[in-house]
C-alpha positions in Angstrom: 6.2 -6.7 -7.3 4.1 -4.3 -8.3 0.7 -3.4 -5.7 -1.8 -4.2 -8.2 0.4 -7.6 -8.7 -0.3 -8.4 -5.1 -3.8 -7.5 -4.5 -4.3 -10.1 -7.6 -2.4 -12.5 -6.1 -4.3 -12.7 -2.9 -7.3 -12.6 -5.1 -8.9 -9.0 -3.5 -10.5 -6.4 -4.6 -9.9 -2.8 -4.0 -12.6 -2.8 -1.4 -11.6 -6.2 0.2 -7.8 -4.7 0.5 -8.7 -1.0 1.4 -11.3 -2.9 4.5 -8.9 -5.2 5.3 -6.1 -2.6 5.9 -8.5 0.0 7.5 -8.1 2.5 4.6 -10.3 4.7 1.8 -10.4 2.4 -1.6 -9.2 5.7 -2.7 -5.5 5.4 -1.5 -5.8 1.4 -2.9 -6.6 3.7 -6.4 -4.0 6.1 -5.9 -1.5 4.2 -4.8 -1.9 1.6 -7.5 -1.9 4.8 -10.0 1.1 6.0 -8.4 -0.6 9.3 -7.8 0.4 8.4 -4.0 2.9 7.6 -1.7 1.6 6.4 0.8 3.0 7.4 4.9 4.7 4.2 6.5 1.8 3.2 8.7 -0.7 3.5 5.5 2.2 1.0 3.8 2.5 -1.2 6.6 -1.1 -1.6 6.9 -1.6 -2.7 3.5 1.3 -5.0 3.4 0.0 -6.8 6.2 -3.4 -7.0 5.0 -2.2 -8.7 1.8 0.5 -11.0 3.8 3.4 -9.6 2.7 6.5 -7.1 3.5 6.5 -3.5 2.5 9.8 -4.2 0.9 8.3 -6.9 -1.2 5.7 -4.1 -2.7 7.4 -1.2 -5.1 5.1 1.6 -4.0 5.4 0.6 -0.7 9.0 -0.4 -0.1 10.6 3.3 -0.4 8.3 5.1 2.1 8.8 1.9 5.0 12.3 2.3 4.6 12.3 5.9 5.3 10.0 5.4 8.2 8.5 8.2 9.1 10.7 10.5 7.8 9.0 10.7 4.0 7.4 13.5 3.0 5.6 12.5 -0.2 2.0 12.6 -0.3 -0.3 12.2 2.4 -2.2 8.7 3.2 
């Protein structure tokens, strides 16, 4: 599913997700836009802040399963 998808689904805003995972609304924006990929602690924060696994999220699922090791764009 898509990010967007999910921040729907749990009924948040860009604000409520971006507070609720500790992060700018601006990487909720960019990431959604996919002008970002976020690092793996960025994706892991937003999963859990929508209740979900990375892997369950497109933009997240490719930089959690590289770990740390990505290095696309900076979050």
């Amino acid at each position: 599913m898509k990010l967007r998808e999910a921040r729907h689904n749990a009924f948040l805003s860009i604000r409520e997700l971006a507070s609720r995972a500790g992060v700018a609304p601006r990487t909720i924006v960019e990431v959604e836009a996919g002008r970002r990929v976020p690092y793996f602690v960025t994706a892991r924060k937003i999963a859990h802040a929508l209740g979900v696994e990375p892997r369950d999220i497109e933009e997240l699922a490719a930089r959690t399963a590289e770990g740390f090791e990505g290095k696309a764009g900076a979050t």
